[in-house]
N, C-alpha and C positions, 0 to 999 in steps of 0.2 A: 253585555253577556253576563251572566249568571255566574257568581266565583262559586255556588252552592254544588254541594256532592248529591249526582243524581242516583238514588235507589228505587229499587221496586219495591218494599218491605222497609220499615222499622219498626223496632218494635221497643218500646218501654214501660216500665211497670215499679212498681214502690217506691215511685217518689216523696211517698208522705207529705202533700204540702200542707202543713197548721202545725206543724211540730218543729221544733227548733233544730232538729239533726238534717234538715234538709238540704243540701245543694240546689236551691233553685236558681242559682245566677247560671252556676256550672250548664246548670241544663236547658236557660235560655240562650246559652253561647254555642250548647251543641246542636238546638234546636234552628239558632239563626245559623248552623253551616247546612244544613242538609234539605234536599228536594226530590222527600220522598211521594212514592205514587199513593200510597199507602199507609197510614202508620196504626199502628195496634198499640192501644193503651192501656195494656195487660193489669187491671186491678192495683189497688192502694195508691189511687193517684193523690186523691184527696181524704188525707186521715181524719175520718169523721168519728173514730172512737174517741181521738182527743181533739176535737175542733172546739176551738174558742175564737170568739172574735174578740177577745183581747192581743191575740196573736194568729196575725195571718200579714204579714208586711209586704211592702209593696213589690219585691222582686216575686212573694208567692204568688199571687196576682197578675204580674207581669209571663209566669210561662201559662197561665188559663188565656190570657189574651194572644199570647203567640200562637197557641193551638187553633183557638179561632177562626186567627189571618188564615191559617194553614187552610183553614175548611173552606173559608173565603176565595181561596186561590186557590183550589178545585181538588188537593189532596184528600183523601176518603178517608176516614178520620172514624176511629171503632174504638169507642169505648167498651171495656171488659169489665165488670164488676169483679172485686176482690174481698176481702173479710172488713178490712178497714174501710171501705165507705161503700158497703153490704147493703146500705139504706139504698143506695142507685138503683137497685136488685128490685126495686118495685116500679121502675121505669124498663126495664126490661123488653126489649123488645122496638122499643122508642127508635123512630129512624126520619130522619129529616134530609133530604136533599144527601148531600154525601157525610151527614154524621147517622151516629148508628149507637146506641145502647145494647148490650148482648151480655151472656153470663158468659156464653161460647163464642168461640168462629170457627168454622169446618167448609176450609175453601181447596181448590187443587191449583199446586203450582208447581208448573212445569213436569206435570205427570206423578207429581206424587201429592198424595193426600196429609196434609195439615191442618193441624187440632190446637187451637189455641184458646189457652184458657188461664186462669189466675193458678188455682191448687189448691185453695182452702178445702175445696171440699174432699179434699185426700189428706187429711190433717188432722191426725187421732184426737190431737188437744184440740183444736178447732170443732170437732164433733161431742165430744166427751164434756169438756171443762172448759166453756168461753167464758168464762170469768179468772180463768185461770191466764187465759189466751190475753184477755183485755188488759188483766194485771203485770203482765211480761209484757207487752207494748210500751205504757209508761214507766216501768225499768228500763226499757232498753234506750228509750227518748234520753232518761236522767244519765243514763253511761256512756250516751254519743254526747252530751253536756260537759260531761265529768273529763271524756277523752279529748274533747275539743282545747278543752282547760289545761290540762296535761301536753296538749301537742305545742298549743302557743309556746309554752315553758319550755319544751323542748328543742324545739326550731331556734328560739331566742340564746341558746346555748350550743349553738349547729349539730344538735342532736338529729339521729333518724326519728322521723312519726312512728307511733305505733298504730294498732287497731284494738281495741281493750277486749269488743265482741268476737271479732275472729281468732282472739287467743284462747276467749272463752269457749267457743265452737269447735276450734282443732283441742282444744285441753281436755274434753269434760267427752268421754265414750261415747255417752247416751245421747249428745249433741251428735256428734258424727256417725253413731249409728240413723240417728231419725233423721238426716241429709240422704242416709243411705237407702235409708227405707222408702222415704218419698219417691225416691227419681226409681228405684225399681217399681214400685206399685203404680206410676205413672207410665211407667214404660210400656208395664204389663196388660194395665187397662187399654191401653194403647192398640198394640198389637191386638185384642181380643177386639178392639172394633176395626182390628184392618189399616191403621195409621201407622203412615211412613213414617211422617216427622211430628211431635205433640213438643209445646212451645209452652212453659209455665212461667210465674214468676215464686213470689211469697217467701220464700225460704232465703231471700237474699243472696244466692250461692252462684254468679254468673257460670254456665259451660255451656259447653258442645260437646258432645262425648255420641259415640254409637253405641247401643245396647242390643246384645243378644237376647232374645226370647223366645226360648225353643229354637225352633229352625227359622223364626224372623229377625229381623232387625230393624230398630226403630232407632232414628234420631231423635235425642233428648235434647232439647236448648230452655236453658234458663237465662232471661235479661237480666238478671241479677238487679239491683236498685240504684238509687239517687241521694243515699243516706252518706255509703260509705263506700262500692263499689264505683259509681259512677258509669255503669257500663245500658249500652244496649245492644240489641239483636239489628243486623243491618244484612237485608237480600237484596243481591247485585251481579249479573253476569250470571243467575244460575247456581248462587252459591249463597251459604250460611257464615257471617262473617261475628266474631264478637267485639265490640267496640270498645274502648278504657278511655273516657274523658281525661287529658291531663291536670292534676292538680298544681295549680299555681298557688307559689308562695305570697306575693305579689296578694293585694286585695282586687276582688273582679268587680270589674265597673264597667255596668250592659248601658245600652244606649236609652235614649230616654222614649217612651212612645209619645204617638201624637195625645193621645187620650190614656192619664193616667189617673185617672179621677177612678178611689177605689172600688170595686165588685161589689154590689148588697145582697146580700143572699137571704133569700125570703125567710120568717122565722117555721114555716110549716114545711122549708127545701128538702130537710133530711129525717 
């Protein structure tokens, strides 16, 4: 019998795999507990603004082949384009047996209508200045570096962790207003197509929260990411549930597969 946790939905999104701020051990230990019917892999799975194949190591590697098994062993498995690997966005459409390439997914569950999508394209800098957008990416890579350096230190002195970007985000206005501005303009685009529930990620900002607009209400859920949050979206029983991978202090050491021989990824892929 199966010790995995059965869901109808998971959903995850901004994992960044090729960038060194990654959890990808974390997320092959949450990927081997769970046996969803479904899983959504709401954009920036793989960071192709900063892909190098001087770095991409073997546990990155290792959640692209978990995904796989997944599809192998009949889970329906729906790729989302997001801004960071925007290149996928010309496969669009791409659907093979139960994998799926989409920019969107607009399905009905359990009576009410769900909109899932990344968010870039509600993303004034993302519209305006993607040069600006791509040069905050490798910032933010060098300050999950910079934080990781600082937590070691920390822990080693039985200090609390910090988070260097979430102090940044609740310290700095203009951050938490454009958090605020997003999930309202998503909300609202929401509601003007008739959606109950619209599902994003990109903003890193994991919730579940109800929004009013006008005389409707729209559920907002963001997976938040795999960088620093650790979390996803999990439907189960009829319900929206938000997930928190625990952080272990302890180093994580995933099992070995049978085939570990590395991914080549074609030089014309992205």
């Amino acid at each position: 019998m199966s010790d995995k946790r059965p869901l109808d939905i998971a959903v995850i999104s901004d994992v960044h795999l090729g960038i060194y701020g990654c959890h990808a051990k974390e997320l092959i230990q949450y990927l081997d507990s769970i046996d969803p019917r479904i899983l959504v892999l709401n954009g920036d799975i793989i960071d192709i603004w900063q892909f190098s194949k001087r770095y991409f190591p073997k546990s990155h590697t290792k959640v692209i082949r978990r995904i796989l098994k997944m599809i192998g062993k009949g889970t329906q498995v729906v790729y989302l384009t997001g801004n960071h690997d925007e290149a996928m966005r010309k496969y669009s459409g791409f659907e093979l047996s139960n994998f799926k390439i989409d920019d969107k997914l607009i399905i009905d569950i359990d009576g009410k209508k769900h909109w899932f999508f990344h968010g870039d394209v509600y993303d004034v800098t993302m519209k305006n200045s993607k040069w600006l957008a791509k040069l905050g990416g490798k910032g933010y890579d060098l300050l999950i570096i910079l934080n990781r350096l600082v937590n070691n230190t920390l822990e080693k002195f039985g200090k609390e962790k910090m988070s260097f970007s979430k102090k940044v985000k609740q310290g700095v206005k203009q951050a938490v207003k454009f958090i605020s501005d997003f999930e309202q303009t998503v909300a609202e685009i929401a509601a003007d197509k008739h959606i109950d529930v619209v599902c994003c990620g990109h903003i890193h900002q994991p919730l579940i929260k109800e929004m009013q607009v006008g005389d409707k209400t729209v559920t907002y859920l963001n997976s938040g990411d795999w960088v620093e949050s650790l979390t996803s979206l999990e439907y189960a029983n009829q319900q929206w549930n938000l997930y928190q991978h625990p952080v272990s202090k302890s180093r994580v050491v995933i099992p070995e597969d049978e085939d570990d021989r590395p991914l080549v990824f074609p030089s014309n892929a992205f």
